[in-house]
C-alpha positions in Angstrom: -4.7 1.1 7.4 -7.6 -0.8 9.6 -6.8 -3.5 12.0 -7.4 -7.2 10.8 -11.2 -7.6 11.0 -10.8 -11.1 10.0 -9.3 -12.8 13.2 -6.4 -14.2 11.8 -3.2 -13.3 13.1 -1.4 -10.5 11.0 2.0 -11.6 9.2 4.0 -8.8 10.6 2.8 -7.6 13.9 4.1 -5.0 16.5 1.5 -4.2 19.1 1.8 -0.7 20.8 -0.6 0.6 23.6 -2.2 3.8 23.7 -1.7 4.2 27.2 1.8 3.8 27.2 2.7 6.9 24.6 3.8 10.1 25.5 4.2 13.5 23.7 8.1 13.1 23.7 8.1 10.3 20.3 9.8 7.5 20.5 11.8 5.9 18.7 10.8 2.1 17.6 13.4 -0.2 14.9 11.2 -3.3 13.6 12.9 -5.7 11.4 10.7 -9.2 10.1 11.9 -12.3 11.0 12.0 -15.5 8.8 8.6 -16.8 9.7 7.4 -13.1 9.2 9.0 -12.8 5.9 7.5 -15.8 4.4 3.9 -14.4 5.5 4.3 -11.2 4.0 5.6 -13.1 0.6 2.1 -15.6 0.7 0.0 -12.0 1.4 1.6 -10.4 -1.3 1.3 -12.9 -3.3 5.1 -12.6 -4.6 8.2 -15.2 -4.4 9.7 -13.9 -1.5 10.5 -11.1 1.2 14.6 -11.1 1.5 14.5 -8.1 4.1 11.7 -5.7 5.6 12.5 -3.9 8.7 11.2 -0.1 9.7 12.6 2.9 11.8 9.5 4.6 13.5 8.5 7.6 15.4 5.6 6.7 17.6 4.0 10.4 19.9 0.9 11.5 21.2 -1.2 13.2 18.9 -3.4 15.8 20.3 -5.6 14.8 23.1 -6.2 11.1 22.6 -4.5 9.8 19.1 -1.4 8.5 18.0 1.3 9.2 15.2 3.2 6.8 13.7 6.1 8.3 11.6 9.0 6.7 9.8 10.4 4.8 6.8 9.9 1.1 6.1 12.5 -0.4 3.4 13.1 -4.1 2.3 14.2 -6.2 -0.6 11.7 -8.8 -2.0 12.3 -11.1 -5.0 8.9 -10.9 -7.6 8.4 -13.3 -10.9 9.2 -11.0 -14.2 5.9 -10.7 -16.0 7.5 -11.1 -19.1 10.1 -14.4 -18.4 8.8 -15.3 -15.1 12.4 -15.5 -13.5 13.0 -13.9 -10.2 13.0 -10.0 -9.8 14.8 -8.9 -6.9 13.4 -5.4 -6.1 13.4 -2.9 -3.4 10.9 -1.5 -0.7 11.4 2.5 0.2 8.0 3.9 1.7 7.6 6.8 4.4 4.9 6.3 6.9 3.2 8.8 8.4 -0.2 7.8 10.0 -2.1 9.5 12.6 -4.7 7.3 14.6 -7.5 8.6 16.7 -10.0 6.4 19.0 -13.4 5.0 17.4 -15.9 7.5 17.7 -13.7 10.4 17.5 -15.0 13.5 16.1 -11.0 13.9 14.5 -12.2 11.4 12.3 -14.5 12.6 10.4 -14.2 13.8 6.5 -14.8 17.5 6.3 -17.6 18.9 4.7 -18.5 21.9 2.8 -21.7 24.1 2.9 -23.5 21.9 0.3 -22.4 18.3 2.2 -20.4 17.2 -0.2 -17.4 16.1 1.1 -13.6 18.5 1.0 -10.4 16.0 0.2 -6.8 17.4 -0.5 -5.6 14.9 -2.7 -2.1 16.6 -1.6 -2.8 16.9 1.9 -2.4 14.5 5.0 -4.8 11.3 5.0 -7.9 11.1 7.3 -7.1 9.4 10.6 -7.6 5.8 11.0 -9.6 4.9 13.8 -8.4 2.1 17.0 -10.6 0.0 18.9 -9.7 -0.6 22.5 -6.4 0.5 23.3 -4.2 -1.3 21.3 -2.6 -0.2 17.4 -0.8 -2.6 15.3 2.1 -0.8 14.2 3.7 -4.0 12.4 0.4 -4.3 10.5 0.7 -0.9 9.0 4.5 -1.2 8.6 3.6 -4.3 6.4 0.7 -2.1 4.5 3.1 0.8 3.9 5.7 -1.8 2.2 2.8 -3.1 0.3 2.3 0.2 -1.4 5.7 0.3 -2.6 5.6 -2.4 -4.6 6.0 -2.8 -8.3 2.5 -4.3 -9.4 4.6 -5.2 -13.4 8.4 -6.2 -12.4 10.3 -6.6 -15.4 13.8 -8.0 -15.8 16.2 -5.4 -16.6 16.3 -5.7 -21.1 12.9 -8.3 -20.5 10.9 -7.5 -23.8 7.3 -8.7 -24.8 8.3 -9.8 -28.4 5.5 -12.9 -29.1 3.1 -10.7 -31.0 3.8 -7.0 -32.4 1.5 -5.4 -34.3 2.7 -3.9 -37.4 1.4 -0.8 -39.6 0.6 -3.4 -42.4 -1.4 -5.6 -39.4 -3.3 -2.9 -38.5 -3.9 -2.1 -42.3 -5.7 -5.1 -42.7 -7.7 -5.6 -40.0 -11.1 -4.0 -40.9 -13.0 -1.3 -39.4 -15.9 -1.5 -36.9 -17.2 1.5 -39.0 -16.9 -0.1 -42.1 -20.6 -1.3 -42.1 -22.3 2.6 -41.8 -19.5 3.6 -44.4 -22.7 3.4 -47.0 -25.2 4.7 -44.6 -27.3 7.4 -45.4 -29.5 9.4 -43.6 -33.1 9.9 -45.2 
């Protein structure tokens, strides 16, 4: 969940400074406004973002990170791959993110005795690093919802019925193997 490297403004942004969080979380409600919406619908590439908002925890994490904690949840409106009519969908992700400064030694991927390198596939993600003192929560709010999309919407009863291949179709069809079928080895 990095920061945008590429200078353009993010499409749903909610700055929070390092400085400012405590131990004691607080408690941050995001929604996305129209403008917001629209941007999140051209990112996605997908017809349109009816709702997104998120309920975070933001705390101090350790000495000198941050945790982000909390559920996003929106409706957005996909094309069906099958008819290409709207698809009106829902968005249900839990955050949980822990950030730690550039440079920190929290950051860095365990490894064993041989140096190759330990991941849980079941246990909490590495820690994304911050520059400066500023995260974007919005940004990773939008990344989270991102995740819980469906990459194939399909119209409730939406069939792909233009070609079905038969047992008689596949009867027919020859073999790749049929050419060493008379192959003998000397």
């Amino acid at each position: 969940m990095s920061s945008n490297k590429s200078g353009e403004a993010a499409a749903f942004s909610y700055l929070v400074k390092v400085g400012h969080v405590s131990a004691n979380p607080v408690r941050v409600r995001l929604a996305a406004d129209e403008r917001e919406r629209q941007a999140l619908a051209n990112v996605w590439n997908i017809e349109g973002v009816n709702s997104l908002s998120a309920e975070l925890q933001i705390a101090r994490w350790k000495k000198d990170g941050v945790r982000i904690t909390g559920r996003v949840s929106g409706e957005i409106v996909q094309a069906c791959v099958v008819t290409l009519e709207p698809v009106v969908s829902t968005v249900d992700q839990e955050i949980d993110q822990i950030f730690v400064p550039e440079g920190s030694k929290l950051a860095r991927i365990v490894a064993d005795g041989a140096g190759e390198m330990v991941l849980d596939p079941d246990g909490p993600d590495l820690p994304e690093t911050f520059v400066g003192d500023t995260i974007d929560a919005g940004e990773l709010v939008a990344e989270f919802a991102a995740l819980g999309i469906d990459p194939y919407p399909k119209k409730p009863g939406a069939e792909f019925a233009a070609h079905i291949e038969s047992a008689e179709d596949v009867d027919r069809k020859p073999s790749p193997f049929a050419v060493l079928k008379d192959w003998k080895k000397d």
